[in-house]
C-alpha positions in Angstrom: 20.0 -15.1 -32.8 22.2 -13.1 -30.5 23.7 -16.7 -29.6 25.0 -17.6 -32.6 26.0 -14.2 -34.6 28.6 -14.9 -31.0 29.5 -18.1 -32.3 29.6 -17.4 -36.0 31.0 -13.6 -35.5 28.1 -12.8 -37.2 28.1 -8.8 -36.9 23.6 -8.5 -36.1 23.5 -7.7 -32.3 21.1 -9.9 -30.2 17.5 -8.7 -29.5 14.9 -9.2 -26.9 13.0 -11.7 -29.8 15.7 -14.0 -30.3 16.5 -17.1 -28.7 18.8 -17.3 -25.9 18.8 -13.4 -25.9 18.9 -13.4 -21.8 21.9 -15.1 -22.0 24.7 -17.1 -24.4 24.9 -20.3 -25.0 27.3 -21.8 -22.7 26.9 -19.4 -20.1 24.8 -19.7 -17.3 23.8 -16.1 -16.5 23.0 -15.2 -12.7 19.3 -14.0 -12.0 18.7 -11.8 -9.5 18.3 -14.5 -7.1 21.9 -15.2 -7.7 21.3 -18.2 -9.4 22.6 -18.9 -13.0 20.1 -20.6 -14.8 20.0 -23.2 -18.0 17.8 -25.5 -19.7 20.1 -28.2 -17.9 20.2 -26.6 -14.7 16.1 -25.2 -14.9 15.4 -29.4 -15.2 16.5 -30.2 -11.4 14.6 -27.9 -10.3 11.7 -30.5 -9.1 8.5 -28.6 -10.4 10.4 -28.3 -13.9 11.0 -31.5 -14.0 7.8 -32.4 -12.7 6.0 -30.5 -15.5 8.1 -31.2 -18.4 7.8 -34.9 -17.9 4.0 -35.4 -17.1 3.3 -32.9 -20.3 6.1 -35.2 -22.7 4.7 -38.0 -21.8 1.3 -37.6 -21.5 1.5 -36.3 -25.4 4.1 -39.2 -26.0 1.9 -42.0 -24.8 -0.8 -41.1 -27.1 -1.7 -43.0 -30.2 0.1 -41.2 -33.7 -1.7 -42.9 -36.6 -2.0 -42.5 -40.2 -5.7 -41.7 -42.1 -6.5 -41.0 -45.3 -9.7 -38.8 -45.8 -12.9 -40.8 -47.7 -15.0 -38.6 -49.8 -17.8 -38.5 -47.6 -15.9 -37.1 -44.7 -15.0 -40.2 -42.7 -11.4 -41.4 -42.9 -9.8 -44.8 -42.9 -6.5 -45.8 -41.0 -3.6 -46.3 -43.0 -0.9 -48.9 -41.8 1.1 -49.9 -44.9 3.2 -47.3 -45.1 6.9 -46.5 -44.0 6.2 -43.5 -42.7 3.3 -44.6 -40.7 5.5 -47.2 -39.3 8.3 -44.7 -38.2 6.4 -42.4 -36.3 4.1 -45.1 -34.8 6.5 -47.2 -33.9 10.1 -46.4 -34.3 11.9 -43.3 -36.2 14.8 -45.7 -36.2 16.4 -48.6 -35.4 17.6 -47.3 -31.7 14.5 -45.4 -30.8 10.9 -46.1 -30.0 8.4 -43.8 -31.1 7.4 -42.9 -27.8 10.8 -41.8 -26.5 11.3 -40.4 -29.9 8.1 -38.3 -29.0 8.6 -37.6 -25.2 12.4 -36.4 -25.8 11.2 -34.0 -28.3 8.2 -32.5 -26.7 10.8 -32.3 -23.4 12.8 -30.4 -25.6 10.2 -27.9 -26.6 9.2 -27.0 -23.2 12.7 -26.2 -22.5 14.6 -25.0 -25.2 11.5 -24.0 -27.7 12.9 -26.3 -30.2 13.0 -29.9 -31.7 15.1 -30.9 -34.0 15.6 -34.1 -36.1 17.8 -35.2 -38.8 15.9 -36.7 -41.1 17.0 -39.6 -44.0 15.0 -39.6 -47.2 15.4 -42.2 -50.0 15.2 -41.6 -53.8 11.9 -41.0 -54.4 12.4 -38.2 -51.0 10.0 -40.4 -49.0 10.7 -40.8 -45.6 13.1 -43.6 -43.9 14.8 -42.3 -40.8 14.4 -39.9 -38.3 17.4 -39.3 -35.8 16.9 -36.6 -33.1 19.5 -34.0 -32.0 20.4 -33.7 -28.6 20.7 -30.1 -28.6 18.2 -27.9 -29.3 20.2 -25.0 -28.2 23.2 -25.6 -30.4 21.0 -25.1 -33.6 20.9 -22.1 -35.7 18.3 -21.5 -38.1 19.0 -18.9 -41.0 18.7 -18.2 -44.6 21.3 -18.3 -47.0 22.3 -15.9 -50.0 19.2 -17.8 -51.9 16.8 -17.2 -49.4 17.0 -20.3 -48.3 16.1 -22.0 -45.2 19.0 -23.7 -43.1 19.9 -25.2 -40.1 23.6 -25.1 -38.9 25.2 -26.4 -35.3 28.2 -27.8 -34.1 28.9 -31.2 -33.6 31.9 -32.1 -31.7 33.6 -29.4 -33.4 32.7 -29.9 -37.0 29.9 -27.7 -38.3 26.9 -29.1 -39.4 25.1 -27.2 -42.3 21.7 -28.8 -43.5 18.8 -27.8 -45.5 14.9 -27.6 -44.5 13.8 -30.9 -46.3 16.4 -32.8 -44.2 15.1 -31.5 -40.4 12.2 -32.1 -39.2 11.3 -29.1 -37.0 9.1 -28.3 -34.1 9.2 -24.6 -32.9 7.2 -23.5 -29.9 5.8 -20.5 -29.2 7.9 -17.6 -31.1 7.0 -14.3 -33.4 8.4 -15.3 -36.3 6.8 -19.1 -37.1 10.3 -20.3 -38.0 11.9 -20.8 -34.2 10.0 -21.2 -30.9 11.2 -18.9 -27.9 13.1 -20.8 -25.0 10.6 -21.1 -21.7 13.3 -20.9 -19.6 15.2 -18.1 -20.8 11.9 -16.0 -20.7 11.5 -17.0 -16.9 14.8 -17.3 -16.1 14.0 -15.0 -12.9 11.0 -17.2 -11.8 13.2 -20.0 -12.4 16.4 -18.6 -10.7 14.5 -17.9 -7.6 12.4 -21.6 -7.3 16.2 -22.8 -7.5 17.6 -20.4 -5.4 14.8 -21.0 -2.8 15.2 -24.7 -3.0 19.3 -24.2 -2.7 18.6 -21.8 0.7 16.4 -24.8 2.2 18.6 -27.8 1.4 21.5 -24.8 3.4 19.4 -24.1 5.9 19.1 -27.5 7.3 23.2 -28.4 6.4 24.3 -25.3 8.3 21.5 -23.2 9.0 20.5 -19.8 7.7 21.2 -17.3 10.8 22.4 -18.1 14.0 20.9 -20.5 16.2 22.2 -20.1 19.6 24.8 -17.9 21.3 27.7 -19.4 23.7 28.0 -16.8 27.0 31.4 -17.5 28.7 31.8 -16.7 32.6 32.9 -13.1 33.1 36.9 -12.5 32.6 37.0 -15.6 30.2 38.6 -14.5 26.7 39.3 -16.4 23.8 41.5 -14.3 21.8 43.3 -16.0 18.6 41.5 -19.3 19.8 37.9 -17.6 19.4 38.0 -18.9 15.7 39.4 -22.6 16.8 36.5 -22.9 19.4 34.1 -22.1 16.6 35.2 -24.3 14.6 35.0 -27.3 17.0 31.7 -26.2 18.2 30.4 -26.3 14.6 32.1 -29.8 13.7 30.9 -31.3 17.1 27.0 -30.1 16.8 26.3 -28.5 13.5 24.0 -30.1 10.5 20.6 -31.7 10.2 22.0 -35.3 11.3 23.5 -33.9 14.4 20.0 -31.7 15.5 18.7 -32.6 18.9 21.7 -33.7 20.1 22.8 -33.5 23.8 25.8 -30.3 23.6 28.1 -30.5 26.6 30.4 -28.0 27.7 33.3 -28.2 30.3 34.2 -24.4 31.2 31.2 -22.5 32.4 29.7 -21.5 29.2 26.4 -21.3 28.8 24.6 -21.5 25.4 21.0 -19.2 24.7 18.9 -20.4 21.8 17.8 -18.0 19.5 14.6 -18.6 17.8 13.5 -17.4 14.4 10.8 -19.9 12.9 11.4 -20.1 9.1 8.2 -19.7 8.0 8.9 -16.0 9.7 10.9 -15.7 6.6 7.9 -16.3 4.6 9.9 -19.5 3.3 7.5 -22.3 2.4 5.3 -19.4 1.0 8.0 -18.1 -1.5 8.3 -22.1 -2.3 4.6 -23.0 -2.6 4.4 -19.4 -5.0 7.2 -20.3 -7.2 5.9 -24.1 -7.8 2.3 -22.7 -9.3 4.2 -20.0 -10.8 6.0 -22.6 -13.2 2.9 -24.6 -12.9 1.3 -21.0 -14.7 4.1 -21.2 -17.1 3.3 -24.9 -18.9 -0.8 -24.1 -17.8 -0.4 -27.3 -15.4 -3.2 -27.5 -13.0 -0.9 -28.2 -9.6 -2.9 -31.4 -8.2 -1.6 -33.0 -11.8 2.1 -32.7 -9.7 1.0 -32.9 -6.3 0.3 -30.1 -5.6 -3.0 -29.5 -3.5 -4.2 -26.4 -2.5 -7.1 -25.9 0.7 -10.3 -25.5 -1.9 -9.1 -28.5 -4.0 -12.1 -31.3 -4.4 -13.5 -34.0 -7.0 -15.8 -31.6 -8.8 -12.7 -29.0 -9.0 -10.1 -31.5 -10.5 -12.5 -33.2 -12.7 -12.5 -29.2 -14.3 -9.0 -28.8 -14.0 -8.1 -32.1 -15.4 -10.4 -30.9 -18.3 -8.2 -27.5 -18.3 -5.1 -29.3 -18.9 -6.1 -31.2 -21.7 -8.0 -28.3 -23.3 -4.9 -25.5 -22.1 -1.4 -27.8 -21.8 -2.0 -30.5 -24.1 -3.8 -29.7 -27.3 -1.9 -26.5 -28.3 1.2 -29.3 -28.2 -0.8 -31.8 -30.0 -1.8 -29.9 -32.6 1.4 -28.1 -33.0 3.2 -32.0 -33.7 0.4 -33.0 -36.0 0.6 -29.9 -38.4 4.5 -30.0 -38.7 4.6 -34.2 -39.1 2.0 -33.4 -41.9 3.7 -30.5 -43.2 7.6 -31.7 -42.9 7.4 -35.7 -43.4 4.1 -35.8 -45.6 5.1 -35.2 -49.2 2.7 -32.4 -51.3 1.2 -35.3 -53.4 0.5 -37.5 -50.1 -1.5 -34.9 -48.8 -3.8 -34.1 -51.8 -4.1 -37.6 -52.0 -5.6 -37.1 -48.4 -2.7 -38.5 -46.3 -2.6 -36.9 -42.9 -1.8 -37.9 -39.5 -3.4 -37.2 -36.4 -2.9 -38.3 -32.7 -6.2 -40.3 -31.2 -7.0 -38.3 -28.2 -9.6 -41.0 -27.4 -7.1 -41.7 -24.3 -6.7 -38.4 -22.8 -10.5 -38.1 -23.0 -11.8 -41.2 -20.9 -13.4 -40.4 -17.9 -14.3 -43.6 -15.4 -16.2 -46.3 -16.8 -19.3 -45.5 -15.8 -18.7 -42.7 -17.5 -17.7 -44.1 -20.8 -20.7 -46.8 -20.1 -23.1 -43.9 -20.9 -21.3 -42.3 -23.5 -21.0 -45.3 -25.3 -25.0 -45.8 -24.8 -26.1 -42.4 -26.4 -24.0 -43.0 -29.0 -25.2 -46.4 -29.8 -29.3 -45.7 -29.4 -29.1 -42.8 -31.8 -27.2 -45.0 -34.4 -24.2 -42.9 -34.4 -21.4 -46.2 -33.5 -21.4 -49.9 -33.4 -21.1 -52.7 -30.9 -17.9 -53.6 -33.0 -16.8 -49.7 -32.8 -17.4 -49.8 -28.9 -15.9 -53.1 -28.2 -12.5 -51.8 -30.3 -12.3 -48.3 -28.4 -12.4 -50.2 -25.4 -9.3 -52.8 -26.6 -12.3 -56.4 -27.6 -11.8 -58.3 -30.2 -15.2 -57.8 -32.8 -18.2 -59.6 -32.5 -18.1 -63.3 -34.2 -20.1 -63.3 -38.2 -20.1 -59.4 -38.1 -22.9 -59.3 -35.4 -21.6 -56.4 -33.9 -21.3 -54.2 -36.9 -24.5 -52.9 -36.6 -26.1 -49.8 -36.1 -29.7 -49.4 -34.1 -32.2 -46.4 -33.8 -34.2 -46.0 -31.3 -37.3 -47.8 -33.0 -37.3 -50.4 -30.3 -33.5 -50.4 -30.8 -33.6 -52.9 -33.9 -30.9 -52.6 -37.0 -31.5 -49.3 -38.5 -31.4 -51.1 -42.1 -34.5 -53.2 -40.7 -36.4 -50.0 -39.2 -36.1 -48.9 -43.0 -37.4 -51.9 -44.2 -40.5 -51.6 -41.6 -41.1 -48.1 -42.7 -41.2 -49.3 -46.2 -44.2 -51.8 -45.6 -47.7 -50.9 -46.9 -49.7 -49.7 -43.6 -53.5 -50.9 -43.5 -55.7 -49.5 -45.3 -58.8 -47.3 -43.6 -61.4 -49.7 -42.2 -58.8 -52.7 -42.5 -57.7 -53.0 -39.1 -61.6 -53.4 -37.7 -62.4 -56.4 -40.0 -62.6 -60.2 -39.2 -61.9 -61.5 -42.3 -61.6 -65.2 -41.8 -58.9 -67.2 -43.4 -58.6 -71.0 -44.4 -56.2 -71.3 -41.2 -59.4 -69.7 -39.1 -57.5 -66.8 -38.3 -58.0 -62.9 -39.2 -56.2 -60.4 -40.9 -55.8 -58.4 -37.5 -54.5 -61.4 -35.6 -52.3 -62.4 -38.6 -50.8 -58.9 -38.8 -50.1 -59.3 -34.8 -48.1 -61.8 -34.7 -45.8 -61.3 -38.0 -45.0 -57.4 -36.0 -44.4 -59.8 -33.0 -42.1 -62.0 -35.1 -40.3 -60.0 -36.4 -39.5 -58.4 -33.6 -38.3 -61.3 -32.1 -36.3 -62.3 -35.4 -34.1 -58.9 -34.6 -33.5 -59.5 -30.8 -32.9 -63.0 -31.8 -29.5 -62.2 -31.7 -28.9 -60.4 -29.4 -30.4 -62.3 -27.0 -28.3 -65.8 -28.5 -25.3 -63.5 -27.8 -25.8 -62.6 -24.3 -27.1 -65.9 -23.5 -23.9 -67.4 -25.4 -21.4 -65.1 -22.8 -23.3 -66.7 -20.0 -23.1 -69.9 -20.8 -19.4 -69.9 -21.6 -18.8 -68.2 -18.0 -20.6 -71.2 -16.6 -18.8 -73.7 -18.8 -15.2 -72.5 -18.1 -15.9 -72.2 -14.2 -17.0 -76.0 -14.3 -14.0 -77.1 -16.7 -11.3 -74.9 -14.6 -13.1 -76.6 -11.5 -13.1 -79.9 -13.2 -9.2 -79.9 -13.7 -8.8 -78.8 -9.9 -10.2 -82.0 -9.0 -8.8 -84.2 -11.7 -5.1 -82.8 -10.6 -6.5 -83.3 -6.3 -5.7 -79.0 -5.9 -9.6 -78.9 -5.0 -10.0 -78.0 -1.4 -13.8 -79.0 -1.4 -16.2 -81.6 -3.4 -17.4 -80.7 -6.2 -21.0 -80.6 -4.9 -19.8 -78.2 -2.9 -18.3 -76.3 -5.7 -21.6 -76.1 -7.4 -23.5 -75.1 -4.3 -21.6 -71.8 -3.9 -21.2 -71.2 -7.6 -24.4 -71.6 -8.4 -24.8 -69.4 -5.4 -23.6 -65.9 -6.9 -24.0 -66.8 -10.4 -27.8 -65.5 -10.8 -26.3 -61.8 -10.8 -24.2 -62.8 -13.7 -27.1 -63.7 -15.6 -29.5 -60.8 -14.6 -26.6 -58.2 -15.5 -26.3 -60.5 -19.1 -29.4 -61.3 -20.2 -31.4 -58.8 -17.7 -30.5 -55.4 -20.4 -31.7 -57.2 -23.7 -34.3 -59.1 -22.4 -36.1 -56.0 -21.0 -35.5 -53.9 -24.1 -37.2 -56.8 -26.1 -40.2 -56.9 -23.8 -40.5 -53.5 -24.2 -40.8 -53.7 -27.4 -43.7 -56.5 -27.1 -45.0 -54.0 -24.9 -45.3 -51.1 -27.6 -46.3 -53.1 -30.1 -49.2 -55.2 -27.9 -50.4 -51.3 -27.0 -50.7 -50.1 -30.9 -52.7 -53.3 -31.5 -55.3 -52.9 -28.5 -55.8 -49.1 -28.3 -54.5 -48.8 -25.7 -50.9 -47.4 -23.3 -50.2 -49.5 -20.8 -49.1 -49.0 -17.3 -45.6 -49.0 -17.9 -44.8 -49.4 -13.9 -46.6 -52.6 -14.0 -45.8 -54.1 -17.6 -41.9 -53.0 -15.8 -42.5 -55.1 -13.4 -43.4 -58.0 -15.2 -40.5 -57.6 -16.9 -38.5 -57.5 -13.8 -40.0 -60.5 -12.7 -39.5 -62.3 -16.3 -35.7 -61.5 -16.0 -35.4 -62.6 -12.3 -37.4 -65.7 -13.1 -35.2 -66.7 -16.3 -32.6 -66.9 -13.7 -34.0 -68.9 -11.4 -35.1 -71.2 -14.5 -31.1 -71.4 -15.7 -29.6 -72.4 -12.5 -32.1 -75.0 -12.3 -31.3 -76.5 -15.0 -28.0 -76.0 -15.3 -27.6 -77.5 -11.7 -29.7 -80.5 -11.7 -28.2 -81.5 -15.0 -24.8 -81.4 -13.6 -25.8 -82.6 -10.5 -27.3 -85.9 -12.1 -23.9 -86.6 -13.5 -21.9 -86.4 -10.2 -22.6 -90.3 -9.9 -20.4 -90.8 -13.0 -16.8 -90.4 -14.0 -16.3 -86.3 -13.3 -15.4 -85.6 -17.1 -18.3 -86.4 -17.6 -19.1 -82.8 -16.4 -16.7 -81.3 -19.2 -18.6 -83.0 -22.1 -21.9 -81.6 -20.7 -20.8 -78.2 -20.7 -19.2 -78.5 -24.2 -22.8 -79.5 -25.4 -23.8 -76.3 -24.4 -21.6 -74.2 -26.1 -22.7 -75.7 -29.0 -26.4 -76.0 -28.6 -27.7 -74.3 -25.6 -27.1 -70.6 -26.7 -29.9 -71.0 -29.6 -31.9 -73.3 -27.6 -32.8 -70.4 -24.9 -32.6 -67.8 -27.8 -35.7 -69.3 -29.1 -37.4 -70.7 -25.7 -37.1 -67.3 -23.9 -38.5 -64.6 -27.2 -41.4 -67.2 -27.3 -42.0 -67.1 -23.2 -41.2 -63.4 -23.3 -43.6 -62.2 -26.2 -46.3 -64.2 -24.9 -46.1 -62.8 -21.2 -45.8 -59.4 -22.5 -48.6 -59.3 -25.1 -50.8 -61.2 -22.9 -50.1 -58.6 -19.9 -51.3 -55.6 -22.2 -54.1 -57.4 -23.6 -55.5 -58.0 -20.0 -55.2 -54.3 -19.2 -57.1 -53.7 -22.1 -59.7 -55.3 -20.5 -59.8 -58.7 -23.1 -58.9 -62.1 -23.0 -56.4 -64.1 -25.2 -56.7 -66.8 -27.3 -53.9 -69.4 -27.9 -52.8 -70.2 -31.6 -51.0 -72.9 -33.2 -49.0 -72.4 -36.9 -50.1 -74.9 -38.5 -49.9 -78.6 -39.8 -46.5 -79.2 -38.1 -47.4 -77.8 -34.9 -47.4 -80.9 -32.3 -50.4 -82.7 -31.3 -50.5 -81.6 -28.2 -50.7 -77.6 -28.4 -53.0 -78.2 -30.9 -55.3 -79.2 -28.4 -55.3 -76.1 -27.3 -55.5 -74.2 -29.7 -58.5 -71.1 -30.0 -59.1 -72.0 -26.4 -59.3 -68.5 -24.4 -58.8 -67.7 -21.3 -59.3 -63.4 -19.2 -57.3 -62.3 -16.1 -56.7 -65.0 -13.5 -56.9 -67.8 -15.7 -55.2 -70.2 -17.0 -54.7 -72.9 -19.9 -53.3 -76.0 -18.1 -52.8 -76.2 -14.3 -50.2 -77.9 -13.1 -50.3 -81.9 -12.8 -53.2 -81.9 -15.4 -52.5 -84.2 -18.4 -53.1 -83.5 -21.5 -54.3 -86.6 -24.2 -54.5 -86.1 -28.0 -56.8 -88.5 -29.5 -54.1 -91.8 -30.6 -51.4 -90.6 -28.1 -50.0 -90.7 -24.7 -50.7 -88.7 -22.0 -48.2 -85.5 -21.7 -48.7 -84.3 -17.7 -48.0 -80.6 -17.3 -45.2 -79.7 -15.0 -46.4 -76.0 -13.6 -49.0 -74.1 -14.4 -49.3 -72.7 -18.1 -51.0 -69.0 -18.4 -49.5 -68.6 -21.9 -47.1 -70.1 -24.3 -44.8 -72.4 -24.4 -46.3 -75.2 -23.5 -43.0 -77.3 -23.8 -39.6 -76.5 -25.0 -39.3 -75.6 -29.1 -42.9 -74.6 -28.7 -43.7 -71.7 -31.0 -47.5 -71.2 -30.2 -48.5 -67.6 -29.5 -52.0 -65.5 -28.5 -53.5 -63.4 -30.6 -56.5 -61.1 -28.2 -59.7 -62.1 -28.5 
């Protein structure tokens, strides 16, 4: 306060505890480096300014958003209201929010203090927010009444205002009611960064001792012209852009270097000590302003990085949040549960592997959605709501179905033993089979349409983009060229797609299959089935995908476009519903073979084509197979079907819904 009982002939002398006690507002006090030093002169100092700005804007940048709290501790985001809009987006009509932001945390690490002027309508709600420029020009006092008041000048008219029109932001201070300036408490530290940065700019201008000597032949003597000489020696040779220069001289003199390394003056030491000493003072790591010391590495700065969030950044982030909800909230808006709160979500994202595998934990133990992931990572939501869903780790399947699963009646004692024989010839055991196997597949049915859904579109959009290349002559090859090479690197696409749900399903089949039998299966081999499933469904797509488009190339080439668009429509579903069927059945029929039985194929009933039923109750053990390929197959009144590859296990054709039961 000693600054303004100055200004105000206020008759309280200054103490050590008030603001701008080291020095009056105005002045700019020399340290003992013999540098004076202000807020405005403390910013060119380049580590200051370094600082300053990466701490404002890192704090700036981050998301400010309004919540209100639900009753069962979760919160929902709030974006009807003024106030949200003000401090999200603009305090006012000249000022974003994030220069709003950045300017006022600046102003913190400088002066201590941010002030704004703020504009409040009838019903004292919030509607403008104007900053002032100078942090240092306010005064903060009580009146007569106890009151709480601001007061500064403004172009010489003072300004007197009361606390519900500033919004204020002290830093660090013993009171609670204004912060301390940073740079007035290390105004030496300060004062000597500057004055070390002033002596090296010098140094190089005119140098900081003598560099050489000039020896004239004996019985020469300058006199009164000694100073003249000088003079044009120093105008003719002196200054960095003049170094290295050739120096002539025309009477017998003879100039002797003198050497003094600056680093003898411990020079770039006293600089590098005065850059981490600020560094210190705003608890910046120095790699975060480039400055890297001998034992810096990854592992160090991945700490450090986590240092300055958890040391520079939250005290700041924190200290914004509680005097926005404090200052700009009214009392009623927060026992209603308004608040607002920055989303550090940004500051906290490590690389994307990284986030990969956080997202993953979080998602197996049901604790987020697809839909929650996709959004912190800036996707739209899943289509129908398929994304807002939450799985456990029961096979990772919707947590509302696992309840529903744990709800049904388990067998009784004895039950699972029996062959009861039902009208449809099949037993209880091998009908209970295949309903945990269905619905198993009616959960991953989804997924699996989805991720077979992104790779069909990939392959649809590369053909139509490829398509208008040609159409418009900017191809630079055929288009059976085109389909060569893309159908080249595409299998990677589909493995990385379909490869993560497909196994996860399977592995599922796998569990289940091992309840039924008794038995745990060699998870090294049933994984490499799988492997081979995924790798095979590949090499099953591009085939048909390929030879379809192929077989079109005769025609008119848009004829390409409309094949593709039938397979956004229908395709998706189509290998939804072929690949559970092929996948269950390879699966189950792999653990029933460790178990040491054979597997019978089933049919569901009256509607089930004539063909698989033809085969139906046949069985068949390890190394055997239903139908080897080229053999026909001829239901009694119909034609022959011939079988294209061998057939171990269901499907037998495309839509096929057969399935073995062990027997």
């Amino acid at each position: 306060m000693g600054l303004f009982d100055k200004i105000f002939r206020r008759s309280r002398p200054a103490g050590p505890l008030d603001d701008y006690w080291y020095f009056p507002f105005g002045a700019q006090q020399a340290t003992s480096a013999g540098v004076r030093v202000s807020e405005e002169t403390a910013i060119k100092y380049l580590t200051i300014y370094a600082c300053v700005s990466l701490i404002a804007g890192d704090v700036a940048r981050l998301p400010l958003n309004l919540y209100r709290k639900r009753r069962d501790g979760g919160k929902d985001t709030v974006t009807d209201q003024v106030i949200y809009d003000l401090l999200h987006n603009a305090p006012n009509d000249e000022i974003n929010s994030f220069n709003w932001r950045e300017a006022g945390i600046g102003q913190n690490l400088l002066w201590g203090n941010h002030y704004s002027l703020v504009r409040r309508n009838d019903r004292n709600r919030v509607v403008e927010i104007w900053p002032l420029d100078n942090p240092g020009n306010v005064e903060v006092y009580r009146n007569g009444a106890g009151e709480l008041r601001y007061r500064w000048d403004a172009g010489g008219r003072t300004v007197d205002r009361g606390r519900d029109e500033i919004f204020h932001v002290p830093g660090f201070g013993f009171n609670g009611l204004k912060g301390m300036s940073q740079i007035s408490v290390a105004r030496e530290a300060v004062g000597l960064g500057l004055g070390v940065e002033q002596f090296g700019a010098r140094y190089f201008g005119e140098g900081t001792h003598p560099t050489g000597v000039v020896q004239f032949p004996q019985g020469v003597k300058l006199g009164e012209k000694a100073g003249q000489y000088h003079a044009a020696l120093k105008e003719q040779w002196a200054g960095l852009g003049k170094a290295h220069s050739l120096m002539v001289l025309s009477n017998g003199e003879e100039f002797k270097p003198l050497t003094i390394p600056l680093e003898d003056a411990q020079f770039l030491e006293t600089r590098n000590f005065q850059k981490i000493e600020i560094c210190g003072m705003y608890h910046v790591p120095p790699h975060k302003i480039a400055i890297h010391g001998a034992n810096s590495n990854y592992n160090n700065l991945e700490q450090e990085n986590q240092h300055y969030i958890d040391a520079c950044l939250i005290h700041w982030v924190r200290r914004w949040e509680c005097c926005i909800n404090q200052q700009l909230l009214t009392r009623a808006e927060r026992l209603a549960g308004f608040f607002f709160e920055f989303n550090l979500a940004g500051l906290l994202r490590g690389d994307s592997q990284a986030r990969a595998d956080f997202y993953t934990k979080l998602w197996q133990v049901g604790a987020i959605t697809q839909d929650e992931i996709r959004g912190k990572e800036n996707m739209n939501p899943l289509p129908a709501g398929e994304g807002d869903k939450t799985y456990v780790p029961l096979n990772f399947i919707p947590a509302d179905q696992a309840a529903q699963i744990a709800k049904e009646p388990a067998p009784q004692p004895g039950e699972e033993g029996r062959s009861v024989e039902r009208r449809d010839g099949k037993s209880a055991r091998e009908t209970r089979s295949i309903l945990v196997r269905d619905r198993i597949a009616k959960q991953y049915h989804p997924l699996i349409r989805s991720a077979a859904e992104a790779v069909v579109n990939r392959e649809a959009k590369a053909v139509k983009a490829q398509v208008t290349k040609m159409t418009a002559g900017r191809a630079f090859r055929s288009m059976d060229e085109w389909l060569g090479e893309f159908y080249r690197d595409f299998p990677e696409y589909i493995r990385q797609k379909m490869g993560p749900v497909l196994r996860s399903f399977c592995e599922a089949i796998r569990d289940a299959a091992g309840d039924e039998v008794g038995i745990d299966p060699d998870r090294a081999e049933v994984r490499k089935l799988i492997d081979d499933f995924v790798a095979r469904y590949a090499e099953r797509h591009i085939e048909s995908s390929e030879g379809q488009l192929r077989a079109l190339l005769a025609g008119a080439i848009a004829d390409l476009e409309q094949r593709v668009d039938e397979w956004r429509e229908t395709r998706p579903e189509k290998i939804a519903r072929n690949e559970t069927t092929r996948a269950s059945n390879a699966v189950y029929q792999a653990v029933v073979f460790a178990a040491g039985l054979g597997t019978v194929w089933r049919v569901r009933g009256a509607e089930t084509c004539p063909y698989c039923k033809e085969l139906n109750g046949k069985r068949i053990v390890r190394g055997q197979s239903y139908v080897e390929n080229g053999q026909e197959i001829t239901p009694e009144g119909k034609d022959a079907m011939p079988i294209n590859g061998t057939k171990a296990h269901p499907p037998l054709h495309r839509g096929c819904d057969c399935y073995l039961t062990a027997g």
